[in-house]
C-alpha positions in Angstrom: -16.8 44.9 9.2 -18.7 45.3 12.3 -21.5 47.9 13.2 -21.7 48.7 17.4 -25.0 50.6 18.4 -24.6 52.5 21.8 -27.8 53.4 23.8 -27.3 57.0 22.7 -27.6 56.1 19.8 -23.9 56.8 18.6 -22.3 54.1 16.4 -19.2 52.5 16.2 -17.2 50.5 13.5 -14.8 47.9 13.6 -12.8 46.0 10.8 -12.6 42.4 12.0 -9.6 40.3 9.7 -10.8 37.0 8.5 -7.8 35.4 7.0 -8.3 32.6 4.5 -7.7 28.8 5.1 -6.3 27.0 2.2 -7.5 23.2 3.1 -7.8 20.0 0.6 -11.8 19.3 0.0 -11.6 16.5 -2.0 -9.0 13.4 -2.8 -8.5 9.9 -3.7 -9.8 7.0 -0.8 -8.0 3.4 -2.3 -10.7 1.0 -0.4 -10.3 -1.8 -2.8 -13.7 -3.7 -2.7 -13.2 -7.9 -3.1 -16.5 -8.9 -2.6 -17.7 -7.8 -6.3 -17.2 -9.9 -8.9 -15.4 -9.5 -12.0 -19.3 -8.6 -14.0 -20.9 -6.3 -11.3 -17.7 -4.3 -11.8 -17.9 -4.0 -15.5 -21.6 -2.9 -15.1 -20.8 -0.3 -12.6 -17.9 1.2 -14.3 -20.5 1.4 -17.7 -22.9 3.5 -16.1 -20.7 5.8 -14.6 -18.9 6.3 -17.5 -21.9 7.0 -19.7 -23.0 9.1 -17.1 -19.5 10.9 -17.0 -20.0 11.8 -21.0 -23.4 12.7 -20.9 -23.0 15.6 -18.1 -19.9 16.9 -20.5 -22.3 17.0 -23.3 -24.0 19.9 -21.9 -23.1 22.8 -24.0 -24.7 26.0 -26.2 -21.4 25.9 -28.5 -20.2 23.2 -31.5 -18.6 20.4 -29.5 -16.4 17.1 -30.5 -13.6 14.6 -29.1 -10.3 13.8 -29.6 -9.7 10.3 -31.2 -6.0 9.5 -31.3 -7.3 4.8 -31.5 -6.1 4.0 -28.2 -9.0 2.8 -25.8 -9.4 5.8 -24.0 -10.7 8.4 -26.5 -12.3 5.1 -28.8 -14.1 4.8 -25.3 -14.9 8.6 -25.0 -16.1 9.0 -28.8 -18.5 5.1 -28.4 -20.2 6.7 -25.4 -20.8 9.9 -26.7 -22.4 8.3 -29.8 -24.4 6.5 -27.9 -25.9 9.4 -25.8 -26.5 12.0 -28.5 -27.9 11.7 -32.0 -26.4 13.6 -34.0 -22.8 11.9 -35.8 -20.0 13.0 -33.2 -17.1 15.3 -34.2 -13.8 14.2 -34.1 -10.3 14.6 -34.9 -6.6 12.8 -35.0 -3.2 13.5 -35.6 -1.0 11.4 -37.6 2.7 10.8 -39.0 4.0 9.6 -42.2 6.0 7.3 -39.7 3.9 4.4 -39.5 5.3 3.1 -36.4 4.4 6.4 -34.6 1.1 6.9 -36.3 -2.1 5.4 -35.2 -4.9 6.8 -38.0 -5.4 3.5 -39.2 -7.0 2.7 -36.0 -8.9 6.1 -35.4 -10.6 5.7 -38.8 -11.8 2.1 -38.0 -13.6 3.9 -34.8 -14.4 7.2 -36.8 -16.5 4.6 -39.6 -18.0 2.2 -36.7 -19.9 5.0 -35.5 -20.2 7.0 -38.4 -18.3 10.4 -37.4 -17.6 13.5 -38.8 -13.7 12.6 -39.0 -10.8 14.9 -39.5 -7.3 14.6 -39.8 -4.0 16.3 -39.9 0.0 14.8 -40.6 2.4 16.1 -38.4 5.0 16.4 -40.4 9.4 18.1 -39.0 9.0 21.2 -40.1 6.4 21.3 -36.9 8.8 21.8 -34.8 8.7 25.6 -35.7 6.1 25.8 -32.9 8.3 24.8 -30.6 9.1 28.6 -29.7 5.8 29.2 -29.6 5.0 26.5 -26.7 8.1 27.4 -25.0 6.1 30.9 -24.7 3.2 29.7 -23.8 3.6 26.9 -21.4 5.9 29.6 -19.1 7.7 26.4 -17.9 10.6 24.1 -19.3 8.5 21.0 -20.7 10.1 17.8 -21.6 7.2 15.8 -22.9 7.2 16.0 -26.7 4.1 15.2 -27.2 2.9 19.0 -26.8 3.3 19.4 -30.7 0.9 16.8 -31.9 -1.3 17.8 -29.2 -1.2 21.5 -30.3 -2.2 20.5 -33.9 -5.0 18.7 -32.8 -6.3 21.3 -30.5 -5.5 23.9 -33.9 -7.4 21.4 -35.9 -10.5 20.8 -33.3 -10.9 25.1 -33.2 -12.0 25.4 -36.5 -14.8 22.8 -36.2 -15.5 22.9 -32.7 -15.4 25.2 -29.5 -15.4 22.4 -26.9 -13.8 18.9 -26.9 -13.8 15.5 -25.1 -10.5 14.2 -24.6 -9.8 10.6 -23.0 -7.1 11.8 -20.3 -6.5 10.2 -17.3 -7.8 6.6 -18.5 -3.7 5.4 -18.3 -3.3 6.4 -14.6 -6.8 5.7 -13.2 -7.1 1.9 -14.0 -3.2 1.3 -14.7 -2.8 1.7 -18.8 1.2 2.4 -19.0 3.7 -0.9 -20.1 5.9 0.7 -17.1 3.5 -1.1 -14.5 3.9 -4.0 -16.0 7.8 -3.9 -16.2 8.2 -2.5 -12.3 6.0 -5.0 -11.6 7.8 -7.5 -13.3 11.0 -6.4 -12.0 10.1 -6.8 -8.3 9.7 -10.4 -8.5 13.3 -10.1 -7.3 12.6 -7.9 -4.3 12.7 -10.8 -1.9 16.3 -10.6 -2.2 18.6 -8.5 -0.1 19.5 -5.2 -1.1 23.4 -5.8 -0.3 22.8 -9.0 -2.6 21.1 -6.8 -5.8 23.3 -4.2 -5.8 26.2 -6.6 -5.6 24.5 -8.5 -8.3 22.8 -6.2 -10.4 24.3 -2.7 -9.3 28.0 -3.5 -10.3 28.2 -4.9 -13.2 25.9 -2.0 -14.5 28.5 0.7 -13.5 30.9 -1.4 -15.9 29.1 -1.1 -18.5 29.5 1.4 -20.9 26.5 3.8 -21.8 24.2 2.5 -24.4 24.9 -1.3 -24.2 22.3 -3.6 -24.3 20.8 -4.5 -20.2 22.8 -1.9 -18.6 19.4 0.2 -17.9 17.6 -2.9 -17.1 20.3 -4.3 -13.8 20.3 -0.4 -12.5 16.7 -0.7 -12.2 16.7 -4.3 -10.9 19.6 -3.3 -8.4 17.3 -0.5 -7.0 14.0 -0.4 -4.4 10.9 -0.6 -5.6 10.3 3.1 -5.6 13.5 4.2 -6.6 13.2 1.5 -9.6 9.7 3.1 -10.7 11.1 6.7 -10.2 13.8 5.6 -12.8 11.3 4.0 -15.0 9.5 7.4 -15.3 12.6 9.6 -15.7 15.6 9.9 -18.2 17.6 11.7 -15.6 20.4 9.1 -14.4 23.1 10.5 -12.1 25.9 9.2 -14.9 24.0 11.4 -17.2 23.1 14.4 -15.2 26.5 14.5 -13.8 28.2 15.1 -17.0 25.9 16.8 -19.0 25.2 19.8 -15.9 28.6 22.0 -16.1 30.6 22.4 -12.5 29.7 25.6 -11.7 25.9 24.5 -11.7 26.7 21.4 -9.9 28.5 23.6 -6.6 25.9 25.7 -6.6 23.0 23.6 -6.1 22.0 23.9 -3.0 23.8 21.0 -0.8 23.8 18.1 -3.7 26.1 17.0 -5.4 26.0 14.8 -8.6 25.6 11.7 -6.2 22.1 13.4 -4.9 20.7 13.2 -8.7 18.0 13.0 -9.5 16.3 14.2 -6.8 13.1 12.3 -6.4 11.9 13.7 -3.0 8.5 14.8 -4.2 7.4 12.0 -6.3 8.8 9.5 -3.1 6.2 11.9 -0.8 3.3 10.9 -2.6 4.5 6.9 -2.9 5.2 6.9 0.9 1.5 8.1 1.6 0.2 5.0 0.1 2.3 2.6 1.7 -0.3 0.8 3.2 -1.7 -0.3 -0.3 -0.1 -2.6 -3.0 2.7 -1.3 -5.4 1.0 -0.9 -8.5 -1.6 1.0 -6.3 1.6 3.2 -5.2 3.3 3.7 -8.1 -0.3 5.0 -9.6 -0.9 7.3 -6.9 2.8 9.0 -7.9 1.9 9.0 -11.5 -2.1 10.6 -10.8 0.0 13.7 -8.2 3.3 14.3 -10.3 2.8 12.7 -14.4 -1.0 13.6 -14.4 -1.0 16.7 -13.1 2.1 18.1 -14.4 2.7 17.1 -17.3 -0.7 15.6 -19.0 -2.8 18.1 -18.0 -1.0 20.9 -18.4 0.2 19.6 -21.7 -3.5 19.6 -22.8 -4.6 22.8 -21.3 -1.7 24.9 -22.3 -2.1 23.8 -25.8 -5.7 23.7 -26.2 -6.1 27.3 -24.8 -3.4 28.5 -27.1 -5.9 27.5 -29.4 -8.9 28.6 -27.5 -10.1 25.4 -27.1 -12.1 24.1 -23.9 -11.4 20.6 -22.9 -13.0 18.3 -20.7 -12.0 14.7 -19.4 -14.8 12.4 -18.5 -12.2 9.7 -17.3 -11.3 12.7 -14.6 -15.1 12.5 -13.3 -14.5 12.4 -9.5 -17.1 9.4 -9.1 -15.6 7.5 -12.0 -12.1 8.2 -10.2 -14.0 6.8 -6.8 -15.4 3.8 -8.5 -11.6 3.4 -10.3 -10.3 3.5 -6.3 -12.4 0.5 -5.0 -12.1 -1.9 -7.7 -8.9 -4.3 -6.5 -5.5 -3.4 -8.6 -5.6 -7.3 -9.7 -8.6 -6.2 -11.9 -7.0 -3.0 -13.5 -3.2 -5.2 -14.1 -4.8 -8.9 -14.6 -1.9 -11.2 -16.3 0.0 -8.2 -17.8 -3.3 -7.3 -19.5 -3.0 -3.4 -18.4 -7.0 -1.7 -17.8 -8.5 -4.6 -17.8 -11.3 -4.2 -16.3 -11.9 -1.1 -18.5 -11.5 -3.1 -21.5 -14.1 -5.8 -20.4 -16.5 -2.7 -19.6 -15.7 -1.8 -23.2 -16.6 -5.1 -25.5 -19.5 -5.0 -27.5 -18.9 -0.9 -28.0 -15.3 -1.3 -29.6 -13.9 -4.7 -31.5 -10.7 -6.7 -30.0 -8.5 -4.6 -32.9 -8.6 -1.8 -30.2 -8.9 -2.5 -27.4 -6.2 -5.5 -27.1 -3.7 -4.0 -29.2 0.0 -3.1 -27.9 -0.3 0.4 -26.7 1.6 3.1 -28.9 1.1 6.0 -26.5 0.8 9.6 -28.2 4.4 10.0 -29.5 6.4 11.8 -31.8 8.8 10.5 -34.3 12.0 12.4 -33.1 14.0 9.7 -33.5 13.5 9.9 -36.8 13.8 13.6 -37.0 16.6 14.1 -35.1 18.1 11.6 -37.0 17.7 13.4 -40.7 15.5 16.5 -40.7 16.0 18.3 -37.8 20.5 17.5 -36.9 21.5 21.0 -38.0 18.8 22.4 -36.5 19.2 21.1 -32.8 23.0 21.4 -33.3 22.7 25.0 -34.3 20.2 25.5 -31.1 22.1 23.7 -28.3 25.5 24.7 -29.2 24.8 28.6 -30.1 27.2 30.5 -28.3 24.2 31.8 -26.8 23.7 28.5 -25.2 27.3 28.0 -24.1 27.5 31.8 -22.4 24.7 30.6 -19.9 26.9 28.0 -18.5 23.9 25.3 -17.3 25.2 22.6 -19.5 28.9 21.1 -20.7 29.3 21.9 -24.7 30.8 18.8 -24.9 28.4 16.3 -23.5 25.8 17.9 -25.6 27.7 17.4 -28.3 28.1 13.5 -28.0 24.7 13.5 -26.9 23.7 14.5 -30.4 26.3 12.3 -32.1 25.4 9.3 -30.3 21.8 9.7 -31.4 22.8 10.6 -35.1 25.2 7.5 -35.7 25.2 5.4 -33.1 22.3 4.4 -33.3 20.6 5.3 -30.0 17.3 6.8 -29.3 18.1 9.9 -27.2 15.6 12.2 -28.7 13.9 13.1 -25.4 16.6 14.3 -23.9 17.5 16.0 -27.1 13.9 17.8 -27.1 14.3 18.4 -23.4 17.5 20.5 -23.8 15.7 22.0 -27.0 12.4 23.4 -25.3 14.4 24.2 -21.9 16.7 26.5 -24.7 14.0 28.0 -25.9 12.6 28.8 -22.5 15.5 30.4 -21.4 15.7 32.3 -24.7 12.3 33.9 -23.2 12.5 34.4 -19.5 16.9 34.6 -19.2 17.7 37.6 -21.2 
């Protein structure tokens, strides 16, 4: 608003119309560094990260960490004991599944620095939350690890207002076994693309589903984005062709089932990096698109359910900055994934954990889909319910879920998918 004053002392308003400017202030600069060495690295990366826990530290209200034993929250919990006095809070989530369950190695942090350690089994019967996050998250969510994390945000609350968390350490300095296998796989990307889809490409498509290598030649027959896009996605056009019913498939707009999966916006972020080297690509897809979508809302979402605050230190924008100039051959170093945050991490955590073979925060629904929890997805996926919406073919779900049951396949994350995106629609369709 605008005030005029005449010379007769009259006045005059105007409205002026200032219309807002939605701009980027901040994002990731890759200017890998060479002339470091290997040590002044490791020392840099320390003192940020310490410095990173410390500011999140500051708080009036009980605070604690998540500590699933995988090096990012063992980091997290051995620098916050380090820059406070008092014993550190901090809490895990398990499975009678040993394969899936990673308390064994949580405990051997929680005793090295003398925590106030709690625990909680996840055990199938769970997965009556499941409605409950279909709710809450307002979005179809494929990543199954929103139960375990919604336990461990329940089980935080009642010690704790505000948590540490060690998200982001698998994207910033290259943590997932995928790099490693689309890096390995491009040591055939000298050849001509005629020549791998001739070689790899066709014998794939005469394979039947499920055999042994058939996933591993369609990935080698691909380029090395589309190969990483497959990688991080369960959505193969065999699949997604069959399982989506006809009338969905005409009435998406100008694809057909040889346009699926459409990978247009994890390709944008790929193509803006092409000046870099591929793992420092195919990280740059995972920070914009896995990261953001799925990671962080799976641990906001959760957590708030709960009213939980959680903060990521491994997020801090200068230890993301730092993460961006150190050279990719120090984060992926002889298929030793995070490296270099490993070497910044001997002499606070022992060898046990931090060069063990990464589990990853799963769930057991192989198992559970397996024994437990059959009748229940059967009942869910092919309610009539289900099959009056028209999205899916009755009949490919139903192989899906035999296949999985006796044949010995793991399919349960496309089973969960189909389950939460159920449940959504069970919400927000009526």
């Amino acid at each position: 608003m605008t005030v005029q004053i005449g010379g007769d002392g009259s006045a005059e308003v105007g409205v002026s119309i200032i219309k807002p400017v939605v701009e980027k202030y901040w994002d990731i600069e890759y200017r890998p560094d060479h002339t470091r060495s290997e040590q002044d690295w490791v020392e840099a990366l320390r003192e940020k990260l310490e410095e990173a826990v410390r500011i999140r530290l500051i708080s009036e209200v009980p605070l604690g960490a998540f500590l699933s034993g995988g090096i990012d929250s063992s980091a997290v919990v051995a620098l916050m004991s380090k820059v406070q006095s008092a014993p550190v809070k901090t809490f895990s989530i398990g499975f009678k599944e040993e394969d899936y369950s990673e308390l064994k190695y949580a405990r051997q942090v929680a005793e090295l620095y003398g925590t106030e350690h709690h625990e909680y089994v996840v055990e199938p019967d769970a997965m009556e939350v499941l409605p409950k996050l279909a709710w809450q998250y307002d979005e179809p969510f494929a990543d199954s690890s929103a139960i375990p994390t919604y336990y461990v945000s329940k089980l935080a609350r009642e010690n704790v207002t505000v948590i540490l968390s060690g998200d982001g350490g698998d994207e910033t300095f290259a943590g997932y076994r995928r790099y490693r296998w689309a890096k390995d796989m491009g040591r055939h990307d000298w050849l001509p693309n005629w020549f791998k889809k001739s070689a790899f490409g066709l014998p794939s498509t005469l394979m039947p589903e499920g055999m042994k290598g058939k996933g591993t030649l369609q990935h080698l027959s691909r380029d090395p984005f589309e190969r990483y896009a497959g990688l991080n996605t369960f959505g193969e056009r065999s699949y997604l062709s069959g399982l989506l019913s006809p009338d969905l498939l005409s009435g998406l707009q100008g694809q057909s089932s040889r346009d699926l999966p459409d990978y247009g916006a994890m390709r944008g972020y790929y193509e803006q990096c092409l000046q870099h080297d591929y793992l420092t690509r195919i990280q740059h897809v995972d920070t914009k698109t896995y990261l953001a979508e799925d990671i962080l809302t799976k641990v906001d979402r959760a957590s708030m359910l709960c009213s939980l605050e959680t903060r990521a230190p491994l997020l801090d924008h200068e230890v993301v900055e730092l993460a961006a100039r150190i050279p990719s051959t120090m984060k992926l170093k002889n298929s030793e994934t995070k490296y270099i945050l490993k070497k910044a991490m001997e002499g606070y955590l022992p060898d046990e954990i931090l060069y063990r073979r990464k589990m990853g925060f799963g769930v057991p629904l192989v198992h559970w889909f397996k024994k437990d929890l059959t009748s229940y997805a059967r009942d869910i996926l092919l309610s009539q319910e289900a099959r009056q919406r028209g999205i899916f073919n009755p009949s490919s779900v139903d192989a899906l879920l035999l296949d999985h049951q006796k044949k010995g396949r793991d399919l349960s994350a496309r089973i969960w998918a189909l389950l939460f995106f159920e449940h959504w629609c069970q919400n927000w369709l009526k």
